[in-house]
N, C-alpha and C positions, 0 to 999 in steps of 0.2 A: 824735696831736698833743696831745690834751689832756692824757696821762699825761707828759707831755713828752719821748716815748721818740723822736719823729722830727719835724725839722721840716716847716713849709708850705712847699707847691711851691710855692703863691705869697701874696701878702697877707699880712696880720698878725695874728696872736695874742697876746691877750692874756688874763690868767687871774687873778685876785684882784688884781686894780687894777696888775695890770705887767705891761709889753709882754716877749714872750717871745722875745728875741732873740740872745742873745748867751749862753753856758754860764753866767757871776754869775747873770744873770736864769733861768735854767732851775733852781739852785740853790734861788731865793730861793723860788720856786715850790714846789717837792718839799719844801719841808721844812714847807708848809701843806697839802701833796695826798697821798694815801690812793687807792692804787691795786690793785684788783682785777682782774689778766689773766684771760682765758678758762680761760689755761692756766698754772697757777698756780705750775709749775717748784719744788714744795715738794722736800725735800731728805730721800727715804726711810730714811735710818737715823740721823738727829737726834731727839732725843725732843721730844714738842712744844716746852717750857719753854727747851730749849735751843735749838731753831731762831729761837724769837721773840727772846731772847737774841741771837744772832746777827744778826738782821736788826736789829734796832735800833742795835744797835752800825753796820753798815751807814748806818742815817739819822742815825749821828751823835750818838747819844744815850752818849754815854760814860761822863758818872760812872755810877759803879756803882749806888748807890742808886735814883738817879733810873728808870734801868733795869731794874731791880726792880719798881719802883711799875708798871713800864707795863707789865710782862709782868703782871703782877698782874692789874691792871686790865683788859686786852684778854679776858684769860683769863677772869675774870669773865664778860665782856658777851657773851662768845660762847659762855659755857658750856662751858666744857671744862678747867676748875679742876681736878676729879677725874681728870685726863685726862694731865695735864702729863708724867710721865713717858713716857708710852706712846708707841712709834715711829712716826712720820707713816705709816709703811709698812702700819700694822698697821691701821690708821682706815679708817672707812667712808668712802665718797666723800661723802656729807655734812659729814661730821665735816673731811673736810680739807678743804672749802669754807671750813669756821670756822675755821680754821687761817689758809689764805688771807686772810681777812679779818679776823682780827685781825692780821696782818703789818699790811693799810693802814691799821688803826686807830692805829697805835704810833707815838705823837705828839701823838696829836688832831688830825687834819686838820681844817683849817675845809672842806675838798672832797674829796668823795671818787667816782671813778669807777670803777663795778662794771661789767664785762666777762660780758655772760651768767651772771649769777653761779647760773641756776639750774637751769643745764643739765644734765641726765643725774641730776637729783633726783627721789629717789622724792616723791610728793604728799606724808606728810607732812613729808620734810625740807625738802620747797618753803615748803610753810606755815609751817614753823621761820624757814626764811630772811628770808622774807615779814615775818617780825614783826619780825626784825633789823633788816631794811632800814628798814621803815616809823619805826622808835623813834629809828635813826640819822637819821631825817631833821628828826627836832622839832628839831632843835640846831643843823644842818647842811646843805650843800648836796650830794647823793645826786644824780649823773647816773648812770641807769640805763639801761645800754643793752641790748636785748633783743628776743629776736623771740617771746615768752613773754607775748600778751597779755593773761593772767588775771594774769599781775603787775602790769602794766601799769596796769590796771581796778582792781585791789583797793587797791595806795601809791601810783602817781603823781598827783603835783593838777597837771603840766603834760608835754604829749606834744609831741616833734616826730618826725616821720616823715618817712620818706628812701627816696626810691628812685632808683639811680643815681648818687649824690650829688649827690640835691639835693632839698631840703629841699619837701617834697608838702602839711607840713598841719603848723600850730603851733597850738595850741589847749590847752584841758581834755580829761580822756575823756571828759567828757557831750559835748561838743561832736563830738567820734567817734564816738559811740556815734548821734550826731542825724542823720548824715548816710545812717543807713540808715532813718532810722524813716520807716515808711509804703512803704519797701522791700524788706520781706522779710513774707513770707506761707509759710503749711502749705496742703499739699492731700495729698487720697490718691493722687494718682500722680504720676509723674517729668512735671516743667512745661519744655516747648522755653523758649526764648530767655533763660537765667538764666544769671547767672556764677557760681551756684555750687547744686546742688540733690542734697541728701543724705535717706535714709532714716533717723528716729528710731529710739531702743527705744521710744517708742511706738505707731510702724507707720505715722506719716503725714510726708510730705517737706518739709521744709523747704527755702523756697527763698531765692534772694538775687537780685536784679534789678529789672525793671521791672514789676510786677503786673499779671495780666489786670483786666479789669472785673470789681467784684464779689468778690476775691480774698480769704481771711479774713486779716488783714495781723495778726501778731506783735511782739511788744515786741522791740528788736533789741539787737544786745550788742556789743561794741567788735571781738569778729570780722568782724561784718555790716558795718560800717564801713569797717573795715581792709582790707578784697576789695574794696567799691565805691571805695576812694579809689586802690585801686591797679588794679585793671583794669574798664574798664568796656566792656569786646568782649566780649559773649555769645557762649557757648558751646553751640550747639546739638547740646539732645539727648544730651550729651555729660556723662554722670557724673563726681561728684568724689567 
């Protein structure tokens, strides 16, 4: 609904100060929004330079010049200038993430919605990502949506979470990250009544729950959070 691909079942939507109801209005939208699918449907034997070319043309960007400058630019910011020839087909799954996302950039969106953008990324194409997202968001509004919570922890400065659809916890991540502290404790062996109790490389268990008496309690992380806000029925006994 936010990418404006489908409308609300019910109630109303609206996105950069207009109500989104009628196809005018979903236009006026898309040509301020910068969208990120999961699945990003790039078009394997295009070479980058001319696929971005194409999409743009796509958002309507027709003089020529103009369309120039943006493939130019997107190229730039996503790194992949040296790149421009080379067939989508031929890229690493990082690489055509940046592809992907310089598509939503071409225009200059004032919004932009990324779709898992960093799924099935090796760590350091994640961190690559990471910095993209973060840098696009000085300027701009970056809804990130994700089940990847060290992104989450590291760019977002506001969380909402959803479970079922509906909306469980609006907040900062410190404010996430608070609602395990003083609930999550280590010991040397597997602790009954925890919703969540796993073995470090360490060698001692980290737990998630209600702490015995006495329990040596841990600094907690926006994981420890993210389990307590979403189940809180102990699991006895019962390894994760």
């Amino acid at each position: 609904m936010l990418a404006t691909a489908v409308p609300p079942d019910s109630g109303r939507l609206a996105l950069l100060g207009t109500e989104i109801q009628t196809s005018g209005e979903r236009q006026k939208v898309r040509e301020r929004l910068g969208y990120l699918p999961q699945r990003t449907g790039l078009y394997g034997n295009f070479s980058v330079a001319a696929f971005l070319d194409y999409m743009a043309l796509l958002k309507k960007i027709v003089d020529r010049e103009q369309r120039r400058s943006e493939v130019e630019t997107v190229l730039n910011f996503v790194g992949l200038d040296a790149d421009r020839n080379r067939r989508i087909k031929a890229l690493s799954g990082g690489m055509r993430q940046r592809v992907g996302l310089a598509v939503a950039l071409l225009g200059d969106p004032q919004f932009l919605v990324l779709d898992e953008p960093t799924v099935a990324l090796d760590p350091e194409q994640r961190l690559r990502f990471r910095e993209l997202i973060a840098n696009l968001g000085e300027r701009r509004t970056v809804l990130l949506s994700t089940h990847q919570t060290e992104d989450v922890a590291h760019i977002s400065t506001h969380v909402l979470a959803m479970n079922h659809g509906r909306i469980i916890f609006d907040g900062s991540p410190s404010d996430l990250v608070d609602l395990a502290r003083g609930r999550v404790w280590q010991s040397q062996s597997r602790t009954d009544q925890t919703l969540a109790s796993w073995r470090t490389g360490a060698g001692y268990y980290r737990n998630v729950g209600t702490p015995p008496p006495g329990a040596d309690t841990v600094e907690p992380t926006l994981d420890d959070g993210y389990i307590l806000l979403l189940d809180q029925r102990p699991r006895v006994g019962n390894p994760v």
